[in-house]
C-alpha positions as semicolon CSV with decimal commas, in nm:
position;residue;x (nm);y (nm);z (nm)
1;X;-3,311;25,795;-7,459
2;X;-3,626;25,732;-7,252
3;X;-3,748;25,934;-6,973
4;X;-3,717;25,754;-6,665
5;X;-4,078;25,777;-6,528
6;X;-4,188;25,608;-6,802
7;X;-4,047;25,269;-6,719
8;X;-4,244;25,137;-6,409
9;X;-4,047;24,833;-6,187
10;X;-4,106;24,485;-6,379
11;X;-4,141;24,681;-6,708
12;X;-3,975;24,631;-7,081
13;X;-3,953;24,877;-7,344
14;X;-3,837;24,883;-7,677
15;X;-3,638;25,178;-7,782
16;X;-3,408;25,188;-8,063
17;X;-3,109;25,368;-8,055
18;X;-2,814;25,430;-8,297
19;X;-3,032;25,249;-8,537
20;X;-3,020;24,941;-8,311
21;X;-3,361;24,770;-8,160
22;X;-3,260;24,805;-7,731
23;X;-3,454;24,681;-7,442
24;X;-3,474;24,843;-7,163
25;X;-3,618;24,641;-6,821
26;X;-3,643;24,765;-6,460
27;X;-3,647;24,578;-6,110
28;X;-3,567;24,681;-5,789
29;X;-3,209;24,682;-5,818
30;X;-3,253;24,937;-6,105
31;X;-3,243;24,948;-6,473
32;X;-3,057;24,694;-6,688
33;X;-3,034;24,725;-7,103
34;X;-2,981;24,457;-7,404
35;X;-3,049;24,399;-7,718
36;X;-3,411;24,337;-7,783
37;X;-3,384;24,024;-7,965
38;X;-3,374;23,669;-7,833
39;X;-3,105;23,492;-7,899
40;X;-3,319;23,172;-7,951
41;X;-3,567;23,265;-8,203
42;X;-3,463;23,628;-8,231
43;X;-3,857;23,763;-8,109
44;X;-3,847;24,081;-7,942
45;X;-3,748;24,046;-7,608
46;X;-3,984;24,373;-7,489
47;X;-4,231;24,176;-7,573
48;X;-4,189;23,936;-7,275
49;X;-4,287;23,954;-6,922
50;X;-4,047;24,055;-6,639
51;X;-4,077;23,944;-6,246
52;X;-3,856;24,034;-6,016
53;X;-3,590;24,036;-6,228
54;X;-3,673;23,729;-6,446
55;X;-3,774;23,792;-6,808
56;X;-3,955;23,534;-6,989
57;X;-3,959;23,562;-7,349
58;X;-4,285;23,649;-7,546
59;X;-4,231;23,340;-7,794
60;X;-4,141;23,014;-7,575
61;X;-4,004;22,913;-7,237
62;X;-3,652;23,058;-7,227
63;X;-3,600;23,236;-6,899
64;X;-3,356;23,565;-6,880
65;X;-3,232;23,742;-6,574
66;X;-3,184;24,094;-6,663
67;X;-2,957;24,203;-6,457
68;X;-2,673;23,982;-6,560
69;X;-2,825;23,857;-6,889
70;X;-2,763;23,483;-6,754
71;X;-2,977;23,236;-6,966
72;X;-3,158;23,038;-6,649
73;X;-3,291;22,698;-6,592
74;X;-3,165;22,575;-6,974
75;X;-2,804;22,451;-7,029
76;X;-2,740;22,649;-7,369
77;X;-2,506;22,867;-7,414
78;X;-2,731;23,166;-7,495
79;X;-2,703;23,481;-7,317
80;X;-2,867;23,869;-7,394
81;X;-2,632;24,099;-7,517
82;X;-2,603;24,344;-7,232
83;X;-2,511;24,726;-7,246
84;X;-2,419;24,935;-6,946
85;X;-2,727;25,197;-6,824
86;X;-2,811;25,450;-6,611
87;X;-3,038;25,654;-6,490
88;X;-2,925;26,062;-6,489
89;X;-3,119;26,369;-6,490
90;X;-3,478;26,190;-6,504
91;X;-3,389;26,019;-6,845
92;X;-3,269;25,614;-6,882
93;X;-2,942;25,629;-7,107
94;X;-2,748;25,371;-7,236
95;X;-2,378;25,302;-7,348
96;X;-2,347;25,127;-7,707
């Protein structure tokens, strides 16, 4: 899907697999994988910044933690759209 090196920690990238737009983010606990759209405003969520963990999107405020996809600090019920991942064999994959 994407070779691993290519995602440094507190990076995004967009990849689209299966014909479906996937983000792909990695902190120190690994790599985590969603749907690249936010569920507020539907901008692309590779688009953002990620900190330790903490993706903010590109577009407005809303606050993401990637590794659970857990909407923080706002009381909506909006979370990403997660998809297992892994890393194997120097490539990122991911489970759809």
């Amino acid at each position: 899907m994407l070779p691993a090196a290519e995602l440094r920690e507190d990076g995004l990238a967009g990849v689209e697999a299966d014909g479906r737009r996937i983000c792909l983010a990695r902190t120190a606990e690994g790599v985590s994988a969603f749907d690249d759209v936010c569920p507020h405003r539907g901008t692309p969520l590779s688009e953002g910044r990620l900190r330790g963990g903490v993706l903010t999107c590109a577009a407005h405020t809303w606050e993401f933690d990637v590794r659970t996809g857990e909407l923080l600090r706002l009381r909506a019920p909006a979370c990403l759209a997660m998809h297992p991942a892994r890393e194997r064999e120097g490539m990122i994959e991911v489970a759809l």
